[in-house]
DRENTI-479986 format. One record per residue (C-alpha): x, y, z. Coordinates in steps of 0.001 Angstrom, whole numbers, plus 500000, padded with zeros to 6 digits. Layout:
N
XYZ ...
This chain:
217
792297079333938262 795317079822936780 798235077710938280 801914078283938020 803760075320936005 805388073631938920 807726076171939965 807399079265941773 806846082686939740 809914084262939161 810702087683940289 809674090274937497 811412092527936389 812519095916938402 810079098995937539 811585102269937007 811536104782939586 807846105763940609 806863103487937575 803940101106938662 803065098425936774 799751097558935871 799969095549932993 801143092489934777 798808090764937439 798517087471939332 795474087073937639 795329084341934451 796449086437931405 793603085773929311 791598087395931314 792548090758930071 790514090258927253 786642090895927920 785630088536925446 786383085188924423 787752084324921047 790775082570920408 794149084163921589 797115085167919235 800531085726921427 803500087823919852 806496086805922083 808796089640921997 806749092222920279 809101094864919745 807155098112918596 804322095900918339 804281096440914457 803014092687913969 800762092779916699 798794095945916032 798933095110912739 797221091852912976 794567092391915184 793237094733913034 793556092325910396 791612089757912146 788903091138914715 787498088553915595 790754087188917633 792307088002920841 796433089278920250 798698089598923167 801805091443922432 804093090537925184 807166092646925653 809970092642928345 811468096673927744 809017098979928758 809294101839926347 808419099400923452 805157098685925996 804127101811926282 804537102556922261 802117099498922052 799751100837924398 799464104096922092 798949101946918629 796304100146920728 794782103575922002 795331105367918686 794209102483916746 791447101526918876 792324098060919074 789651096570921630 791201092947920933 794698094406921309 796233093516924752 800141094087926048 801817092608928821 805313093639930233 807018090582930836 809503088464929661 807666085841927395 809925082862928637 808040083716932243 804859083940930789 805118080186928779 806692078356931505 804814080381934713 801424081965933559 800094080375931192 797642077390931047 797591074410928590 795760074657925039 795228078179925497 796690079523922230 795675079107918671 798677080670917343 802138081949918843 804524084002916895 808274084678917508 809960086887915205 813834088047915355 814527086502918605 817954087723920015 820104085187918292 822999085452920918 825501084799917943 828679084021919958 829036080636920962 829695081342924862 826396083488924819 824169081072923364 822879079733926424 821224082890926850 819058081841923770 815530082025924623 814096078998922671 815617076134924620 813965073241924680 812205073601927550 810734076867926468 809635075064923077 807877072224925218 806125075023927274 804694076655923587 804100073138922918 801887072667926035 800254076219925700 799237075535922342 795595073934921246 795867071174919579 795352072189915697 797412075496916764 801166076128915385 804028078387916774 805744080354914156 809130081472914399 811374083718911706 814752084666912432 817583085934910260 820233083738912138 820591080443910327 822274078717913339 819660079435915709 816598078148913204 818417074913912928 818775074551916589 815074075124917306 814408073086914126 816497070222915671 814623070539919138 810940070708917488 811199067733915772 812139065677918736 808862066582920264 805890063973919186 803171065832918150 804822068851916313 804995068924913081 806397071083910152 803181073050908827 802414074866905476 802200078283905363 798752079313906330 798897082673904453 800847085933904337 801467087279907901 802083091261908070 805837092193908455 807057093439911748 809806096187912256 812381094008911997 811476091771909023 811490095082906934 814835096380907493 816340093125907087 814658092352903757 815152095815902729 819064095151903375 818560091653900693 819328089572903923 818331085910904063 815025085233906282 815205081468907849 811510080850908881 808789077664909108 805581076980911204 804569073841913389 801751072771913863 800392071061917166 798918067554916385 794866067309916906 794791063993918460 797415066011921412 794588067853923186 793865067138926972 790467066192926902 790805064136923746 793143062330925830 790555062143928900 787898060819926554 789995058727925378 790744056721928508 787656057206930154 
């Protein structure tokens, strides 16, 4: 079963007219894969460069692109059809709903945010989608050994979710694991000599559930 975090499921967002929607179900979202293997979320895929991209690269794991504008889902869906991307999954849905709503605990090995909407203005940065409660639901969703990676070209905004990482036990700055393929974004702003602010954190071992239950018991 698949339980909502404590509140109710939000309302999703409106469909177009005589646009169903069958990319988002009640159902527990890794289910959508017919295998299991360890899943790899993109939060906020965009074209779904990255995502395509690295599910090719790596087979053997599960990559949800998760995307909240649906023409950017539906040019997924074709990179997934055209690339015949079996491990390839999308979801239209804000990814905010999807951490703190649909998702269960240690259920991720990686998650990946890249070029959030940095909401520059300081009256609109509220709207930020990495608050802190957002980073304690990736926190929770993670498996223990897993790490969230986030790149952004808005200084202010990595040093607020810097600030807000570190004050939760258990999550700490990583090393690079390797070279990640670029998404859309990352390659226009490097092509335009722009400054990248990115790091990776990795979710202690000893955090897991059932460590914990063994533990006690």
């Amino acid at each position: 079963m698949c339980e909502p975090a404590e509140m109710s499921p939000p309302e999703l967002r409106k469909r177009e007219v005589g646009e169903s929607n069958p990319l988002v179900g009640l159902e527990c979202w890794p289910r959508m894969f017919l295998r299991p293997a360890p899943i790899v979320c993109d939060l906020g895929a965009g074209n779904g460069r990255f995502a395509a991209t690295y599910a090719e690269l790596h087979p053997e794991w599960n990559v949800l692109a998760v995307e909240r504008r649906l023409p950017r889902v539906r040019k997924i869906r074709r990179a997934q059809e055209l690339r015949r991307l079996s491990n390839l999954r999308v979801l239209w849905l804000g990814w905010d709903d999807l951490l703190l709503f649909w998702s269960q605990p240690e259920s991720c090995r990686e998650i990946h945010v890249l070029f959030p909407d940095p909401w520059p203005k300081r009256r609109h940065q509220i709207r930020r989608t990495l608050s802190m409660r957002v980073l304690t639901a990736i926190f929770r969703v993670l498996e223990p050994g897993g790490f969230f990676r986030l790149l952004t070209d808005d200084s202010g905004y990595y040093a607020t979710v810097e600030q807000a990482a570190a004050a939760l036990p258990g999550f700490g700055r990583s090393e690079d694991p390797g070279a990640f393929p670029e998404s859309q974004f990352e390659t226009i702003f490097r092509s335009r000599g722009c400054p990248l602010h990115g790091a990776i954190w990795r979710k202690s071992e000893g955090n897991g559930t059932e460590r914990k239950k063994r533990g006690a018991a």
